[in-house]
N, C-alpha and C positions, 0 to 999 in steps of 0.2 A: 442324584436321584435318591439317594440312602436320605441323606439330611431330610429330604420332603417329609417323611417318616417319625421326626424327631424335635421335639419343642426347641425354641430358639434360646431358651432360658432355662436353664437347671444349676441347683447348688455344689452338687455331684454329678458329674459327665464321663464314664468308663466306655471310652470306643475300642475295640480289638476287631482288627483285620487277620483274623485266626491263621490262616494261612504262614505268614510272616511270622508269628511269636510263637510256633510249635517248634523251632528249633531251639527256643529261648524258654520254653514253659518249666524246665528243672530248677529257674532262678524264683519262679513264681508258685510251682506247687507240690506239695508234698511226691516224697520217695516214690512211692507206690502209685499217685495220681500221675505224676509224672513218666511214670512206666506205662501205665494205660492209654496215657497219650499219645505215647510213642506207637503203641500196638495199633492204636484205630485212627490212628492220622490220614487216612484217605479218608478216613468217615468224617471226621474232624474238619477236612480240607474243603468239605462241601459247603459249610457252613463259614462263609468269606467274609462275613461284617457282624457283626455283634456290636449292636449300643445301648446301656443300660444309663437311667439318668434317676434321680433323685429331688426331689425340690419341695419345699416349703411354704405355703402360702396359706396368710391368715389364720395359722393354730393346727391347719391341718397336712398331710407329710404325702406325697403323691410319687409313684414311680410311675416308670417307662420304660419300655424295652423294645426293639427290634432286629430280627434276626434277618441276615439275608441268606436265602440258601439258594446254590449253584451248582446242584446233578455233574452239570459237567465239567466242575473242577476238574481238573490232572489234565485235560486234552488242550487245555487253552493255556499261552505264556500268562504270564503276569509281570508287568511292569518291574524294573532296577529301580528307575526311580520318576515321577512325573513333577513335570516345572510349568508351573503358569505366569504365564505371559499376561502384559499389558492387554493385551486387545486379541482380535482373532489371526489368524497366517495363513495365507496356501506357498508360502516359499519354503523349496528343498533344503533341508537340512544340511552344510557340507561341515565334514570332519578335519579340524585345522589344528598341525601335531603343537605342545606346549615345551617348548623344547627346555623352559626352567624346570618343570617337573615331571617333565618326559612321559606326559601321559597327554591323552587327547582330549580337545573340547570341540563343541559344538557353534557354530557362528549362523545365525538366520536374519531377518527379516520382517517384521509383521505388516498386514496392511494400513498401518499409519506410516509406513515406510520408517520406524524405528527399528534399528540394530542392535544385537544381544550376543554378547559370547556367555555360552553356559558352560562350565569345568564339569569334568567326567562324573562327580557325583549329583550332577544336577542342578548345582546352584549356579546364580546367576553371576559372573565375575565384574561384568561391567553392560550396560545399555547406553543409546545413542541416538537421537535422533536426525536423521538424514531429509531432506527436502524431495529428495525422490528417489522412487524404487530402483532397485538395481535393475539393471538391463539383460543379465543372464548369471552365465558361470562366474565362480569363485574361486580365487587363485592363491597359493601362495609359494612366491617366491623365495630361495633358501641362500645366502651366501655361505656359501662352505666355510670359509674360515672363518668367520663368525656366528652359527646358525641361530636365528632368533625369530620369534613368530612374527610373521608379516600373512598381512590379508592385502588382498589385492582383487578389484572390482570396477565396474563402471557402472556409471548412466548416464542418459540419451547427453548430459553435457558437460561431465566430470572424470576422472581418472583417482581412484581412491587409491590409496595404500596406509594401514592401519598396522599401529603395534601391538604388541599384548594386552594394554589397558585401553584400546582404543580411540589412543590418540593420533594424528595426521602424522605418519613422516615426514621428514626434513622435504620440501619443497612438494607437501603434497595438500589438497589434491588439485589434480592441475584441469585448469579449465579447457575444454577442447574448441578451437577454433570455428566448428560446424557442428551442428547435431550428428551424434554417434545414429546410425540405423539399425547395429545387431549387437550381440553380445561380442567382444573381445575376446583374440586368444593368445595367449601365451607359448611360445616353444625355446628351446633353449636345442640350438643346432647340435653343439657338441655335446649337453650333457655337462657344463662346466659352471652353471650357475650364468650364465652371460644370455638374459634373455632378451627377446624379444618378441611385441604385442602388436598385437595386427589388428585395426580396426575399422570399420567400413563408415562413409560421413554421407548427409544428404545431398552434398555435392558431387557422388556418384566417385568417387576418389575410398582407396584404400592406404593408407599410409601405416608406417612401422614406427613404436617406439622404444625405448630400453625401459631397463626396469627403474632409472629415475624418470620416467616423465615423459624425456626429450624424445622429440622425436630423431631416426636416426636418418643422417645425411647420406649415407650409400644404399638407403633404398629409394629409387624413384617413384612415387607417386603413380600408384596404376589406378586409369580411369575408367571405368564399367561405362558400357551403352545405358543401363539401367540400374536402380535401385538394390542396394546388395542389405539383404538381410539377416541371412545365413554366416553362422562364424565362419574366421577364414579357416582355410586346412593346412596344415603342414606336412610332408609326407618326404620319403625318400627313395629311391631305386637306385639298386646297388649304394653307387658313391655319389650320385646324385640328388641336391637338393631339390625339393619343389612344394611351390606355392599353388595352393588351390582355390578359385573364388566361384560362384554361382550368384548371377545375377538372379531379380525375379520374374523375368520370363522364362528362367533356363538355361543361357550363356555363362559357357565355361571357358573360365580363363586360368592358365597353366603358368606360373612364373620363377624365373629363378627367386633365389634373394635377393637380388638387386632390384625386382620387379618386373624386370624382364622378361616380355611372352617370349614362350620358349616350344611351344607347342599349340599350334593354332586346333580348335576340333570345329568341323564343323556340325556336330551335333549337341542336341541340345538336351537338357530336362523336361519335363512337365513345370508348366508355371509354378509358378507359390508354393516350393516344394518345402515342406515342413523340416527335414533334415536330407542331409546325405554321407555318405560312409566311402571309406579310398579303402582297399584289396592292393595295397603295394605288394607287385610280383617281383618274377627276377629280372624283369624287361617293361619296356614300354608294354609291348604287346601282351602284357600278361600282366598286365593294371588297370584297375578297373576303378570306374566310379558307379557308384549304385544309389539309386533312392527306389521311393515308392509311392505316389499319388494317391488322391485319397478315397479309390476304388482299390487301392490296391491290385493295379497295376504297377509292376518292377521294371525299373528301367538300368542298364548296365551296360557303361560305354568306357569300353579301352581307350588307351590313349592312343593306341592307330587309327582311332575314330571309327571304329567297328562300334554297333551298336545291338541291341537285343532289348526286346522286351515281350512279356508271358506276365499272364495271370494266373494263380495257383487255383481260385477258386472266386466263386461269388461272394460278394460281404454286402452283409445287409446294413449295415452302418458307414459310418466311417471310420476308415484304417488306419493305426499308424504300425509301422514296419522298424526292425532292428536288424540289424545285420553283424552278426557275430560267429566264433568257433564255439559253441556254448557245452559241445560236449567233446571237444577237445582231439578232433582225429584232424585236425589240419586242415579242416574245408570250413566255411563261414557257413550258417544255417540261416534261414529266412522267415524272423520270429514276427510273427503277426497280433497285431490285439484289434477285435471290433465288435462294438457291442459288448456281449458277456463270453464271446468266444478267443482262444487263445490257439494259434496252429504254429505250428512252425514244419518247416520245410526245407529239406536237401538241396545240394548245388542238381541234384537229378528232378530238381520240381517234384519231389513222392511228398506225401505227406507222414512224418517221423513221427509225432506227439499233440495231442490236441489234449484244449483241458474245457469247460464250460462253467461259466462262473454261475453264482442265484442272481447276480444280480449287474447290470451294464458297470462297467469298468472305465478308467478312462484309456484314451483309445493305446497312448505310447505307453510299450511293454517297457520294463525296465530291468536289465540287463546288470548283476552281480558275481562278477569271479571273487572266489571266496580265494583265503591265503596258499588252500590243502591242493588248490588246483581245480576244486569242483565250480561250476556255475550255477548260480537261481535265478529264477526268472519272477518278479515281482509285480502286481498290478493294486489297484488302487480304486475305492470305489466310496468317492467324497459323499455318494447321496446316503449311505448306509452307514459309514464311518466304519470300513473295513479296509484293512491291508492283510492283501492274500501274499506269500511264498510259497515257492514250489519248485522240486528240480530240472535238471534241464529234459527226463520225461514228460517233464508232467506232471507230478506225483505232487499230491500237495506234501508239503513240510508239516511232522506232527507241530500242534499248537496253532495253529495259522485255521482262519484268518485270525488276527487282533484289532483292536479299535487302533483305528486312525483313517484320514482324510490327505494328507500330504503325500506327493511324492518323497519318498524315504532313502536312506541312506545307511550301510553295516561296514562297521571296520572295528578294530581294538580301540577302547577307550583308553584302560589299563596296561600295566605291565604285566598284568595277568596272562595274558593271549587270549581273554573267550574276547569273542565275536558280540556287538550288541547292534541291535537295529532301532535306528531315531526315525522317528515320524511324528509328527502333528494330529491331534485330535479335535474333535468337533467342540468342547469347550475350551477351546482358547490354551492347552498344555503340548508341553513340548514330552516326548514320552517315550522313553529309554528300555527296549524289550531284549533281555539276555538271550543270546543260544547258546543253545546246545553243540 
C-alpha cells in the first residue's frame, strides 16, 4: 500500500522503515543528531516508512516523497522478518528443529500444493512442488543416534518423508494401497525413537506402519462399521497401552497395539465430530473422551461407558471447543470460540474468562503452552487479516492483534530462547513476529 504512493521509476530511491534503523542511526548521523534521536525516538517511531525519490526527465529534475505516519506505533509488534511466497496459503505453519545448525525453520504448504522450508531468518532454503495437499499434521521423526531433520506427512494417496534439502528418503514416498481418509498419527510407545503411524483408508480399515513405510505385521487390521475421519489417538492408563478411533457417526473403538478391541462402549459421539480430546486418569473409570458438537453441546464418556453431556451456554454461531489444563491447577478447562466470542469454562461448568473480539474469528481456539509454563489462547480472523493472543484470562497480550490470516504457530527459532510467532498474511508472506 506504501508503493501505491510512489513512482515506479526514479534515478535516486531512499526507502527507511524508521523504526528499524534508530538503533543504527549513529552509523548515519552526526554526534549530536544522533543523540536527538535517541531522545525522541517514540516520536520518531510514529513515523514507520519514509521514501524520498529523485528523477530526471527531459532537462527538468523532479522529487518525491512520502511519509507514513502510525500514532500507534509502540502498542503493535512489528515483524523479525517477512517471506514471500509463490502464491497465496491458508496452511499452518509447523516448526521443524535444523539439527545442522541447531536452530529452527519453518516447513508449509501453498494452495498450489507447493512445499517450502524457510530457515529462521527468513529465507527460503528450498521449495517443492507436490501433486497434492497435505492431508493434515506434520511430523518429524528423530533417530537418536543419528538425529537429522526428517519431515514426515501424508495425502489422501502418499506417505512422504523428506530431508533437509527436501529430497525423498530412501524408499519414500510410499504409495498407499486405498485412499488415506484423515490425517495420520504418529506415536512412539516407549519414547525410543521406534514409531509408529496410524492411518485410516476408505475401506473403513485402520492399519499401523513404521517410520520406514512398511506397514507393521503385529498390528491387525481394525475394521470400523463406518468411515473414520478423525486422527487416530494414542493414549495410556497406568501401564496400559491404548488405541483410540471414532468413526463418523460416533463409534468408538478402544484398542490395544495389536488392534485389539479391548474395551467395547456402547456409547457414542455426536456425528461428524470435528475433533476429540482423551483426560487419561488413573483408571478406566476416570478416562474420559470429550468432544463438542457444533452447538456446543459437550459430550464426555468414560471408559466404563458412563456418559455426560451439558451445555455451558447458547452460541449463536458455530462452535469449536478445546479442551486443555490452560491455567495449570490440574483440571482441563473448556475453551470455546464462536463467532467473535471466546469463553472458556471449569470442570464445575462456571464461566472463568470470556473475551469478545471486533470482529468473527474462526471458530477453533487455538491452544499455546509456552516454555515458562504459562498458556495463550490464539484466534484468527482471515476476513480482517488479524491474529489476536491473549492469556489464559483473557487479557489480550500487549501488541496483539497483528496482521495475518493463518492459523499460527510460536516456538524458538534461535539459540537465543526469545519466542517468535509465524503466521500467514493476506499478501501471499510468510511472517515472523518476535515476543517479548
Amino acid at each position: 500500500s506504501f508503493m501505491e504512493n510512489i513512482s515506479g521509476e526514479a534515478n535516486i530511491y531512499i526507502y527507511a522503515a524508521v523504526p528499524r534503523v534508530l538503533s543504527s542511526s549513529a552509523n548515519f548521523l552526526t554526534e549530536e543528531l544522533a543523540m536527538d534521536a535517541l531522545h525522541q525516538q517514540d516520536r520518531f517511531r510514529k513515523f514507520d516508512k519514509i521514501g524520498v525519490q529523485f528523477s530526471s526527465n527531459k532537462g527538468l529534475f523532479y522529487s518525491n516523497a512520502c511519509i507514513s505516519f502510525n500514532s500507534m506505533y509502540g502498542h503493535e509488534l512489528k515483524p523479525q522478518w517477512e517471506t514471500q511466497l509463490d502464491t497465496s496459503f491458508h496452511f499452518q505453519p509447523y516448526l521443524v528443529t535444523n539439527y545442522r545448525s541447531n536452530t529452527t525453520d519453518v516447513f508449509l504448504q501453498d494452495d498450489t500444493n507447493k512445499i517450502y522450508l524457510v530457515n529462521s531468518e527468513g529465507k527460503i532454503s528450498w521449495k517443492r512442488q507436490l501433486p497434492e495437499a497435505i492431508a493434515g499434521a506434520v511430523f518429524q521423526p528423530v533417530a537418536f543416534k543419528n538425529p537429522k531433520m526428517q519431515i514426515l506427512f501424508n495425502t489422501t494417496t502418499h506417505l512422504y518423508k523428506l530431508d533437509e534439502n527436501g529430497r525423498d528418503s530412501k524408499g519414500f514416498p510410499v504409495k498407499f494401497k486405498s485412499t488415506v481418509t484423515n490425517s495420520i498419527n504418529m506415536v512412539s510407545y516407549e519414547k525410543n525413537g521406534d514409531y509408529r503411524i496410524f492411518a485410516a483408508f476408505n475401506d473403513n480399515t485402520i492399519r499401523c506402519f513404521n517410520a520406514l513405510g512398511a506397514e507393521v505385521s503385529g498390528f491387525k487390521s481394525l475394521r470400523t462399521d463406518n468411515p473414520v475421519t478423525l486422527p487416530v489417538h494414542y493414549f495410556k492408563v497406568n501401564t496400559k497401552d491404548y488405541i483410540c478411533v471414532i468413526d463418523v457417526v460416533g463409534k468408538i473403538y478402544i484398542t490395544d497395539r495389536q488392534g485389539e478391541i479391548k474395551i467395547k462402549l456402547k456409547e457414542r459421539f455426536p456425528q461428524l465430530a470435528k475433533c476429540f480430546f482423551v483426560e487419561a486418569g488413573s483408571d478406566t473409570e476416570h478416562t474420559y473422551l470429550v468432544t463438542a458438537d457444533s452447538t456446543g453441546k459437550v459430550v464426555k464418556i468414560s471408559l466404563n461407558d458412563s456418559k455426560e453431556q451439558f451445555r455451558p451456554q447458547r452460541f449463536d454461531s458455530p462452535v469449536g471447543m478445546d479442551y486443555q489444563d490452560i491455567d495449570h491447577d490440574g483440571q482441563n478447562e473448556y475453551v470455546f470460540q464462536s463467532g467473535s466470542e471466546l469463553t472458556i469454562y471449569n470442570q464445575q461448568k462456571k464461566l472463568v474468562a470470556s473475551y469478545r473480539f471486533n470482529e468473527q474469528v474462526m471458530p477453533q481456539p487455538l491452544i499455546i503452552h509456552l516454555p515458562d509454563g504459562s498458556s495463550r489462547i490464539g484466534a484468527v480472523s482471515s476476513t480482517v487479516n488479524s491474529v489476536y493472543l491473549l492469556n489464559a484470562t483473557c487479557t489480550p497480550i500487549t501488541g496483539f492483534p497483528v496482521k495475518g490470516k493463518t492459523r499460527f504457530t510460536i516456538g524458538n527459532l534461535t539459540t537465543e530462547n526469545l519466542l517468535y510467532l509465524i503466521t500467514g498474511s493476506a499478501d501471499n508472506r510468510l511472517i515472523s513476529y518476535p515476543l517479548e
